[in-house]
N, C-alpha and C positions, 0 to 999 in steps of 0.2 A: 605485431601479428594480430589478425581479426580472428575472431571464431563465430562462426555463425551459430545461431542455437534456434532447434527447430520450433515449429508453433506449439506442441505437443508438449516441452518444457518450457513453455510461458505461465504455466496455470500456476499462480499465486494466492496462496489465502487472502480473501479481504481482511482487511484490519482498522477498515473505517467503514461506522455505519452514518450516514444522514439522516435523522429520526428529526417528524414533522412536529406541531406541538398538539397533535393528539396522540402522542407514542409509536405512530406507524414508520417504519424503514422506506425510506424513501428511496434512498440508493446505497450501494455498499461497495467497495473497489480499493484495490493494495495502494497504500500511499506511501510502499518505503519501508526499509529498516533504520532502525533508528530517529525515530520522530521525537524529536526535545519538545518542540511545541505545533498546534494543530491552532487556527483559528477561521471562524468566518465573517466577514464583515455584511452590514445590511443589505448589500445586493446581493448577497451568497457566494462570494468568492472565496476559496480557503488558502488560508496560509501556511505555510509550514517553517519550521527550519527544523536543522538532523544534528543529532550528535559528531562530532569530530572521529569519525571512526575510517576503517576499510572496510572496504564492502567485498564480497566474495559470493561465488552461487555455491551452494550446497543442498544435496539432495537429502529431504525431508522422509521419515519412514512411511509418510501417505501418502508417495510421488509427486509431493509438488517441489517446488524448488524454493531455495531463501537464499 
């Protein structure tokens, strides 16, 4: 069974900031629940891998979703 979910319930917390090496936030955007590890290599690509978990959406009391 699909469920579609409108655009309206997409807005997710960032939880990853990009920061230059003068301190400034470069970019910021949701990378997931559950991140074990984050990395980026010298061209700026980022890695990740997640904990062994399930994943579910649940709505957050400042109407975003997790």
């Amino acid at each position: 069974m699909s469920t579609r979910v409108s655009e309206s319930e997409l807005h997710l917390t960032d939880n990853v900031r990009v920061i230059d090496g003068g301190g400034q936030t470069r970019s910021a955007f949701y990378a997931g629940d559950g991140i074990e590890q984050l990395m980026a290599d010298a061209q700026g690509n980022l890695r990740t891998s997640y904990f062994d978990e399930s994943n579910y959406w649940s709505a957050n009391p400042d109407g975003t979703r997790s």
